[in-house]
MIPA-847875 format. One record per residue (C-alpha): x, y, z; residue in one letter. Coordinates in steps of 0.1 Angstrom, whole numbers, padded with zeros to 4 digits, always signed. Example, Ala and Ser with C-alpha at 12.3 -4.5 7.8 and 13.67 -1.06 7.14 Angstrom:
<mikols>
+0123-0045+0078A+0137-0011+0071S
</mikols>
This chain:
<mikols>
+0305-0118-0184X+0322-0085-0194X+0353-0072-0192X+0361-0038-0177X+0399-0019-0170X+0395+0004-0143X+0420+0029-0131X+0421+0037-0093X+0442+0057-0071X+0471+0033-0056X+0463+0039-0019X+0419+0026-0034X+0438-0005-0050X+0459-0010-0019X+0427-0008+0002X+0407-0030-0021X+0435-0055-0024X+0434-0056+0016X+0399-0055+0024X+0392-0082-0001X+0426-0105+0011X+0409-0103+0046X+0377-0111+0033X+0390-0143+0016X+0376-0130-0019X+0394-0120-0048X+0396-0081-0059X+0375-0087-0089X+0345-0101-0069X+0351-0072-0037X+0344-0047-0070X+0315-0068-0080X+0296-0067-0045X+0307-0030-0038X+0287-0022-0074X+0258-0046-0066X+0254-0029-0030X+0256+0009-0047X+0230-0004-0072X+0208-0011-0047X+0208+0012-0029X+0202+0035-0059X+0177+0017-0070X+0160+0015-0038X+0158+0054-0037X+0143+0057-0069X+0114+0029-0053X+0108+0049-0025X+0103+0085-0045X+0084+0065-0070X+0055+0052-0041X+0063+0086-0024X+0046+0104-0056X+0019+0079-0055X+0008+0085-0019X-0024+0101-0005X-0021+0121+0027X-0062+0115+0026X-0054+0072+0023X-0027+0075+0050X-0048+0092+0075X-0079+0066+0061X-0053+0035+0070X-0048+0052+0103X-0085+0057+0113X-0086+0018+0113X-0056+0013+0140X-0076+0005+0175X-0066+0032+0199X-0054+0012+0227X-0025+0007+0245X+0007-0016+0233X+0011-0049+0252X+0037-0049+0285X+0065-0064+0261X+0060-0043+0235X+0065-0008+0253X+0094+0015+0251X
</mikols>
């Protein structure tokens, strides 16, 4: 495990300190899943561009060509 000093605005410290009190967690893990969860969704986003360069607008319309055309069941209708 690493170390790292961070400097944050008091009111940011005050809210961390709160949010992470009321979540029963201590600050250092509150930081830990707030950088997890950005990473993610980061990471996520580069994914999705990645397949998005990948993709075939002649494949999608091939995958669609296979979907019967019929109507959805009673309980699955908006």
């Amino acid at each position: 495990m690493s170390t790292l000093s961070l400097r944050l605005p008091d009111s940011l410290h005050k809210g961390v300190k709160d949010l992470a009190s009321r979540e029963g967690i201590s600050i250092n893990q509150f930081v830990a899943t707030a950088v997890a969860e950005k990473m993610s969704a980061l990471m996520t986003e580069e994914y999705l561009q990645e397949r998005a360069r990948r993709a075939s607008r002649q494949a999608y319309e091939a995958a669609l060509a296979e979907v019967p055309d019929v109507e959805p069941d009673e309980y699955d209708r908006l």
